[in-house]
Z-matrix of the N, CA and C atoms (Angstrom, degrees):
N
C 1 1.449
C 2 1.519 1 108.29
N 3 0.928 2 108.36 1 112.97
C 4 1.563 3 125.58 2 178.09
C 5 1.959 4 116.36 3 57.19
N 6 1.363 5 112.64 4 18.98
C 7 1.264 6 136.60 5 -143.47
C 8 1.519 7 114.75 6 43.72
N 9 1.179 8 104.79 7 69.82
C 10 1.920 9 99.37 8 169.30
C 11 1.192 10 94.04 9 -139.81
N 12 1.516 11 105.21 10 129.11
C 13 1.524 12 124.72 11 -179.22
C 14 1.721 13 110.24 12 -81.81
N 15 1.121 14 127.22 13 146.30
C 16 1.869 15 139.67 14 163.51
C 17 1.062 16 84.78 15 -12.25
N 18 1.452 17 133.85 16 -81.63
C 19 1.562 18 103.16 17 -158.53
C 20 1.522 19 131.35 18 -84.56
N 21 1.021 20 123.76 19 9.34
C 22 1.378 21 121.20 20 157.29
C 23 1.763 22 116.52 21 -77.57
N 24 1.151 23 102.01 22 -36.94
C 25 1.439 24 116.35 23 162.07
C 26 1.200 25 108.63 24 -38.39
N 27 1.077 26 100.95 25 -68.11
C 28 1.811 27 111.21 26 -173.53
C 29 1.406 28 114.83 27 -49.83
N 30 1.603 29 112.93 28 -68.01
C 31 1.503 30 108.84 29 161.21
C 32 1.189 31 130.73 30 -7.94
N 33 2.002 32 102.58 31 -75.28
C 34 1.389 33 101.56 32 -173.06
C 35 1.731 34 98.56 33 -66.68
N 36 0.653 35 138.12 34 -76.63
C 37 1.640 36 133.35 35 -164.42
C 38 1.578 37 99.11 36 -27.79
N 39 1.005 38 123.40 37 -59.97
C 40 1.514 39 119.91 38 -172.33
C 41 1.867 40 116.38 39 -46.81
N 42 1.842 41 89.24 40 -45.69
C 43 1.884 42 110.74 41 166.74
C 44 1.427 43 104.10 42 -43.94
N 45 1.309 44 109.02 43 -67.30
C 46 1.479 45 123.44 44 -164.69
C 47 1.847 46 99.36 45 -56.90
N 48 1.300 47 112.34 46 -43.38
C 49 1.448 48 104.03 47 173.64
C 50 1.875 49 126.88 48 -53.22
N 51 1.030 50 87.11 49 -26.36
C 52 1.485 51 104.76 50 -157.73
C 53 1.115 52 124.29 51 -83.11
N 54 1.827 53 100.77 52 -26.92
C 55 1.356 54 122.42 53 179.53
C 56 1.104 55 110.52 54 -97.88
N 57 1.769 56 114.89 55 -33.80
C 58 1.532 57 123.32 56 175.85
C 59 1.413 58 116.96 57 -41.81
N 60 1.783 59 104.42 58 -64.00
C 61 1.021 60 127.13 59 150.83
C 62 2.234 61 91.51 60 92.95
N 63 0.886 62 130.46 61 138.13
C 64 1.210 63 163.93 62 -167.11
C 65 1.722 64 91.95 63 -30.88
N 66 0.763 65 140.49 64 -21.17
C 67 1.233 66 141.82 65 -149.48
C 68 1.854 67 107.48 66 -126.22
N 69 1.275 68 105.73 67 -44.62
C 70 2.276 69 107.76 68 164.63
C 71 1.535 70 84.91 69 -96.53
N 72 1.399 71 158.21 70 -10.46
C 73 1.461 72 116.36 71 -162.77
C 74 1.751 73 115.99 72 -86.87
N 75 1.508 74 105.36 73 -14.76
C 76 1.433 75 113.23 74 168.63
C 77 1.768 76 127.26 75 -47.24
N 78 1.421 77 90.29 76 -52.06
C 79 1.196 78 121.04 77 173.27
C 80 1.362 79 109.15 78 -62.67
N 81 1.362 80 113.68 79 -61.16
C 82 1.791 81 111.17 80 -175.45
C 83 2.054 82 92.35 81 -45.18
N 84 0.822 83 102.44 82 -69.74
C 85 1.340 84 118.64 83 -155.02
C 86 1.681 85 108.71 84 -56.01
N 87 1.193 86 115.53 85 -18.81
C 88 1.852 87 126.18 86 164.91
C 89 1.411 88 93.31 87 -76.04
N 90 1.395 89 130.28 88 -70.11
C 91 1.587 90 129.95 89 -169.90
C 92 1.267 91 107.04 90 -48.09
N 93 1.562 92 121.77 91 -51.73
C 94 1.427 93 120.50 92 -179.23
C 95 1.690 94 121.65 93 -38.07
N 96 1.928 95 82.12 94 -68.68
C 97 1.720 96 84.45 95 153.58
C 98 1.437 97 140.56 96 10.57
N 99 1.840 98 73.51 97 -106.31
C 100 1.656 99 106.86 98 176.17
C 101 1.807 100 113.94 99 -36.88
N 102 1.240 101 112.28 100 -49.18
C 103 1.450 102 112.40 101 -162.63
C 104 1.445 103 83.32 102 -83.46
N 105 1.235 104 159.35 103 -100.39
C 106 1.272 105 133.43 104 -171.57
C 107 1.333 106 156.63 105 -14.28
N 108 1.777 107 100.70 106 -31.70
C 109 1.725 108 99.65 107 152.11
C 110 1.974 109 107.52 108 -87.18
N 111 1.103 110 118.17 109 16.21
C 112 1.582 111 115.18 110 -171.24
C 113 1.688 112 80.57 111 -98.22
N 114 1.139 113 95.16 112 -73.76
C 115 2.068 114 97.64 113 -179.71
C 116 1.694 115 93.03 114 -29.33
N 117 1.058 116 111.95 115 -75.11
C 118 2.026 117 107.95 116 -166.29
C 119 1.543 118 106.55 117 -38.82
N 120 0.926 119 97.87 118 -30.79
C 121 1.862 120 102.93 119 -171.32
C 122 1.193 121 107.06 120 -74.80
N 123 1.325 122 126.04 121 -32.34
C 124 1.597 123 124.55 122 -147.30
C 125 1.926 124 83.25 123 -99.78
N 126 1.290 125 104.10 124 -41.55
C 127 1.471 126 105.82 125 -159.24
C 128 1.889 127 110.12 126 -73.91
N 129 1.706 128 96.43 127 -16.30
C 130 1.614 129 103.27 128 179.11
C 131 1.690 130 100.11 129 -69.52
N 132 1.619 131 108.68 130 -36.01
C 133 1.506 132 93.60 131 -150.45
C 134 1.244 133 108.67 132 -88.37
N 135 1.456 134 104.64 133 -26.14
C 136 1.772 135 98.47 134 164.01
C 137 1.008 136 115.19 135 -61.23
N 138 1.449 137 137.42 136 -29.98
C 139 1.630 138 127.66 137 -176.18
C 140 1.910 139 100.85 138 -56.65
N 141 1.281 140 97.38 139 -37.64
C 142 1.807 141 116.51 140 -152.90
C 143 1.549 142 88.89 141 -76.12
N 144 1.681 143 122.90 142 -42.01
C 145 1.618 144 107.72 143 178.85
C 146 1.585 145 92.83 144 -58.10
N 147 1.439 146 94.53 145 -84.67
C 148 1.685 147 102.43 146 -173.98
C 149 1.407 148 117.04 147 -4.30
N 150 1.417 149 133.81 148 -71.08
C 151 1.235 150 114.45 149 -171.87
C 152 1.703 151 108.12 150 -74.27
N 153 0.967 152 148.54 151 -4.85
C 154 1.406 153 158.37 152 -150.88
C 155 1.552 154 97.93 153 -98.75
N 156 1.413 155 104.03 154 -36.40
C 157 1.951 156 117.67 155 -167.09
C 158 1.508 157 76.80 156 -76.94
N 159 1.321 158 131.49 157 -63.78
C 160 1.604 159 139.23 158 -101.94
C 161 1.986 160 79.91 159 -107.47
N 162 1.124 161 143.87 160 -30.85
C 163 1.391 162 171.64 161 -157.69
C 164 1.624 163 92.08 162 -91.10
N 165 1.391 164 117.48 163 -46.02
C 166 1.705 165 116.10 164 -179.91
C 167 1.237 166 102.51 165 -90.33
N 168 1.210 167 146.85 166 -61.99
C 169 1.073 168 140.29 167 156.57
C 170 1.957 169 129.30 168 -18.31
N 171 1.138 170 109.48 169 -34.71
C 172 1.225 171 129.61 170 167.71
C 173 1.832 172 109.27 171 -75.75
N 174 1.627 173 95.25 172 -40.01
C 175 1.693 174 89.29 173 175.52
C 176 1.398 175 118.42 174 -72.69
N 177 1.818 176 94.82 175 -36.51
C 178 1.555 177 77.56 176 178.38
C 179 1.567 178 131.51 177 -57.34
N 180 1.537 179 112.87 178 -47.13
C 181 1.492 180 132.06 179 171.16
C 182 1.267 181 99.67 180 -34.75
N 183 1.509 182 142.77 181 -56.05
C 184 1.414 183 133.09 182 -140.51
C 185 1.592 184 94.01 183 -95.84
N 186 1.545 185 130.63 184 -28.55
C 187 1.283 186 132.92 185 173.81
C 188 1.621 187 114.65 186 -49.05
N 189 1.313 188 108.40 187 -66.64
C 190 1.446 189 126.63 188 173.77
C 191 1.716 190 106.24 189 -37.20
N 192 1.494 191 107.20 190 152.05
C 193 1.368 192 125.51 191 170.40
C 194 1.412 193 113.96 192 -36.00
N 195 1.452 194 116.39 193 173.22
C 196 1.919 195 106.49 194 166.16
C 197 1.188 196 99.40 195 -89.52
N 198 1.355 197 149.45 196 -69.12
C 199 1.702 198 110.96 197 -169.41
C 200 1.183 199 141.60 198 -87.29
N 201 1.899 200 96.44 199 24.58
C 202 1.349 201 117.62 200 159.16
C 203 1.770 202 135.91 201 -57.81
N 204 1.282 203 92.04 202 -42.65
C 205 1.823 204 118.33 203 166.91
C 206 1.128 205 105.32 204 -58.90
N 207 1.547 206 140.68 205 -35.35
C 208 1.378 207 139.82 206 -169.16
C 209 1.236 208 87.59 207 -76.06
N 210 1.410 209 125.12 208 -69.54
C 211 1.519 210 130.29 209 -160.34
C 212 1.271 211 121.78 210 -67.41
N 213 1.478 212 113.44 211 -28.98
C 214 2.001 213 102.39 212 152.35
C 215 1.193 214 102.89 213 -52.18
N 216 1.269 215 136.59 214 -74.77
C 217 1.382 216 156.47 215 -141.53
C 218 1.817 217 90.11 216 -44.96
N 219 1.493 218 102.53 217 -79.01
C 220 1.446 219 105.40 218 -179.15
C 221 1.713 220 100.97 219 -116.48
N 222 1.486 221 114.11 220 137.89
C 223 1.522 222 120.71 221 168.46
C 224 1.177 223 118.17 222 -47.89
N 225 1.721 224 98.95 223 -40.03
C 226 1.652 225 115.53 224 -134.24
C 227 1.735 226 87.15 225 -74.65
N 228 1.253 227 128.20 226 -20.48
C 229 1.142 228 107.91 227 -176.63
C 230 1.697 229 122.59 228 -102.44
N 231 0.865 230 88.11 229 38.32
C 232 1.945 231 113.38 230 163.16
C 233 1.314 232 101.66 231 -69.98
N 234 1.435 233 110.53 232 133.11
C 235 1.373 234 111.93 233 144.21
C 236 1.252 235 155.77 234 -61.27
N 237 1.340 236 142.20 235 116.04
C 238 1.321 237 111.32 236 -176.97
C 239 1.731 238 118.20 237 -53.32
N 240 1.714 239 109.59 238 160.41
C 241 1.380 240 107.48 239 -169.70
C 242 1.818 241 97.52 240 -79.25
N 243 1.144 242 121.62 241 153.70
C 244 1.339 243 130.28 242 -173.16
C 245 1.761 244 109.30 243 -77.65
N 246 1.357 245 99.74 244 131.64
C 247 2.084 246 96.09 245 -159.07
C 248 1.976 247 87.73 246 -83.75
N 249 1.072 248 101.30 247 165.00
C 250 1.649 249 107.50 248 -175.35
C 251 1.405 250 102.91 249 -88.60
N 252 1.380 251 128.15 250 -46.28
C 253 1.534 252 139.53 251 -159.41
C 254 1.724 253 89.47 252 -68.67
N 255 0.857 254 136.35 253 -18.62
C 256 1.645 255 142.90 254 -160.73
C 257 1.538 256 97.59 255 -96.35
N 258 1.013 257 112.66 256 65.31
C 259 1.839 258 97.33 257 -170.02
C 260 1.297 259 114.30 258 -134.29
């Protein structure tokens, strides 16, 4: 993280303790908290859209014909339409 190894980490946290001092470190450490189960929250529910999008998308494919799924997938393997004069 930002190249700082465990113990520089530590340092500053220990700094930050020291200066906080007994009286803001409660507080740091509730806010810290807080914004960390908010990140968990935010990061669950996008997983939860994400597969929910990715789950319809799958329905649509399996609805469609069988070499329909190929041909969403890729165009390129469409056929040309068959000419009439060619018969």
């Amino acid at each position: 993280m930002f190249g700082l190894g465990a113990w520089e980490i530590a340092m500053i946290i220990g700094a930050l303790a020291f200066v906080a001092g007994p009286t803001l470190l409660p507080r740091l450490g509730r806010y810290l908290g807080r914004s960390v189960k908010e990140l968990q929250e935010g990061a669950e529910t996008f997983q939860a859209n994400l597969r929910e999008e990715m789950d319809r998308e799958g329905d649509k494919k399996t609805q469609l014909s069988p070499g329909a799924a190929d041909e969403a997938a890729d165009p390129s393997l469409k056929l040309p339409p068959k000419d009439a004069s060619a018969g």
